[in-house]
N, C-alpha and C positions, 0 to 999 in steps of 0.2 A: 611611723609607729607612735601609738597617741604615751604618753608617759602621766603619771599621773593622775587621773580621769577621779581620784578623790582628792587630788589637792588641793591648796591655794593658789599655788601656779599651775595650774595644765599645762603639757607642751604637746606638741604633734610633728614627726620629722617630716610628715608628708606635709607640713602645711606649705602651700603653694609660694607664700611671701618668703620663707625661709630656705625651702628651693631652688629662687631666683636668686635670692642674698649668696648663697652658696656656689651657683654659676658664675654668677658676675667677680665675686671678687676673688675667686682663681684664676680667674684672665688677667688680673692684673696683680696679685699678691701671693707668696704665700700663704695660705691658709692651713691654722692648726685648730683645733674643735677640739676642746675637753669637756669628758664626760664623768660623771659622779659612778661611783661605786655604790651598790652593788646592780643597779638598771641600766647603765651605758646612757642613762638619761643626760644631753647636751648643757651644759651649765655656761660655758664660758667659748668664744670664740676670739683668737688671736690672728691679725692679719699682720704682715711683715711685710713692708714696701722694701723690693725685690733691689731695687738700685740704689738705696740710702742706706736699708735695714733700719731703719724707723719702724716701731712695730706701735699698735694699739691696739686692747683686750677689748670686749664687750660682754657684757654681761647677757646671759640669756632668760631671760623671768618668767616669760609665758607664748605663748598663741591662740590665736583665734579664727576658727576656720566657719568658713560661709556655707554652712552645710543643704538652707534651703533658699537659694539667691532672691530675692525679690529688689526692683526696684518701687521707688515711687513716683509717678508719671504727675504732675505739674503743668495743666492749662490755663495759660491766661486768659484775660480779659479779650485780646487781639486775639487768640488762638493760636499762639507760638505755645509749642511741646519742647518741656524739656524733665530729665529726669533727674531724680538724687541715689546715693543707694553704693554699690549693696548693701541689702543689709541681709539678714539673717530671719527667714519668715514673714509672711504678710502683716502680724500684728509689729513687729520690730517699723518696716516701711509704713504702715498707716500711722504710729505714732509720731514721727516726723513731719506731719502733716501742720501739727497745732507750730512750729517754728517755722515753716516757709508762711505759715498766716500772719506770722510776726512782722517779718521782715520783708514783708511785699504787698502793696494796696495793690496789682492788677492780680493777685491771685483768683481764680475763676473756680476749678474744679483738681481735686486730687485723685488719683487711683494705686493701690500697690496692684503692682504686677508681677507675675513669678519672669524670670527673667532665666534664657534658654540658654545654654551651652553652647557655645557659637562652632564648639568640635563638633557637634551630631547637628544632621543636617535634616535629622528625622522630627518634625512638630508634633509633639504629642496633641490630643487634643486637650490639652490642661493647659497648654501654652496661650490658649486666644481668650480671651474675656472679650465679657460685650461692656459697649458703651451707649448711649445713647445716639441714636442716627442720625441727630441735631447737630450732637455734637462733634460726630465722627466727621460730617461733610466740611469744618472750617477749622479744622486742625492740619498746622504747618509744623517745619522744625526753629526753634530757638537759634533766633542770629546769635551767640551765648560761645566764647569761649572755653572749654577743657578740657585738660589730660586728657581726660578721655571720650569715649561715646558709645551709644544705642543704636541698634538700627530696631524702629518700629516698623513693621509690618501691618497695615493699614488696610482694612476691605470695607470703605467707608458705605459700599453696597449693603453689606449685613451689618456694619456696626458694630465691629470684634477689632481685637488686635493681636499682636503677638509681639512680645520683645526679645530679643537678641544681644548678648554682649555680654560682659565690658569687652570694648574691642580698643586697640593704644591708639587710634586716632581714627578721623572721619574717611580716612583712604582705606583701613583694612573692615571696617563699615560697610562699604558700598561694593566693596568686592562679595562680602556674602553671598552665597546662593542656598537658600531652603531644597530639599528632596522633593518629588511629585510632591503635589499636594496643594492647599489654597495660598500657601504663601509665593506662590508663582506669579498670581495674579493680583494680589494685593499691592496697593501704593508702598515707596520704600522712604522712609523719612528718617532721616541720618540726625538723632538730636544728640546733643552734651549730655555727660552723664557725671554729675557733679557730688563730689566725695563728700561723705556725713563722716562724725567725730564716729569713734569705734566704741564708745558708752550706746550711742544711737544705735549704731546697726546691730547691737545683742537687742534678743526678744526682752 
């Protein structure tokens, strides 16, 4: 439930990061969640370690939910693919672009790409962009450690791609399977998918 949606703080219970925060440390804590009067709106959460009773409050200020996922796909010079991201909308992921210029002389070419829900196994056609067929045919994955990763979807015959993810490592990656359709036949390139500050991924 989104709280807020005129405030300063926005909050959203459904937000995905606060629904894990809430799984995990019931497994191992008590967990007590107080809510303000008169909205039940979340304000403060209390964990109690279960064998000491050592407790610690946290404050709850806001959230921020990735309503239109887009990566940005990062080819180098070599043609190692790696991505940044999520962020929130293609203009949020293309403005990231002028910073990976910063910090990298083999940067080559950048793309934002919408980036697919690894739960539906259905590609819309809004999922595949083209790229240039030059470019399509010497694109690899990034030897590139992170938390996470992309699986790209590669049909370096038409020069499209499709992105998939954030998946928590390169083994639940490679397990993907797309539904009928062109990503059956497409190259599968498993690249990092490397976290931006949360000012970057707002439009």
């Amino acid at each position: 439930m989104r709280y807020g949606t005129d405030d300063e703080h926005p909050f959203d219970t459904d937000n995905r990061a606060w629904r894990r925060l809430r799984d995990v440390t019931s497994e191992h804590f008590d967990a007590i969640t107080w809510n303000r009067d008169p909205d039940g709106r979340p304000v403060l959460l209390t964990l109690r370690d279960m064998r000491t009773g050592d407790t610690v409050t946290l404050a709850v200020l806001d959230s921020l939910e990735i309503r239109d996922p887009h990566a940005l796909l990062a080819v180098h010079t070599n043609g190692d693919l790696g991505a940044h991201g999520p962020t929130s909308g293609a203009e949020a992921a293309h403005s990231h672009a002028a910073t990976l210029a910063l910090d990298s002389t083999t940067l080559a070419v950048t793309r934002p790409v919408p980036l697919h829900d690894p739960a539906v196994t259905d590609l819309p056609a809004t999922s595949w962009v083209d790229l240039p067929p030059d470019l399509a045919m010497v694109l690899r994955p990034a030897l590139e450690d992170a938390r996470t990763a992309v699986l790209v979807l590669l049909d370096r015959t038409e020069g499209w791609l499709a992105l998939i993810g954030p998946f928590p490592n390169h083994a639940a990656a490679d397990t993907w399977q797309p539904a009928d359709g062109p990503g059956h036949t497409a190259d599968r390139l498993t690249v990092p998918l490397h976290p931006i500050t949360i000012e970057q991924a707002q439009p």
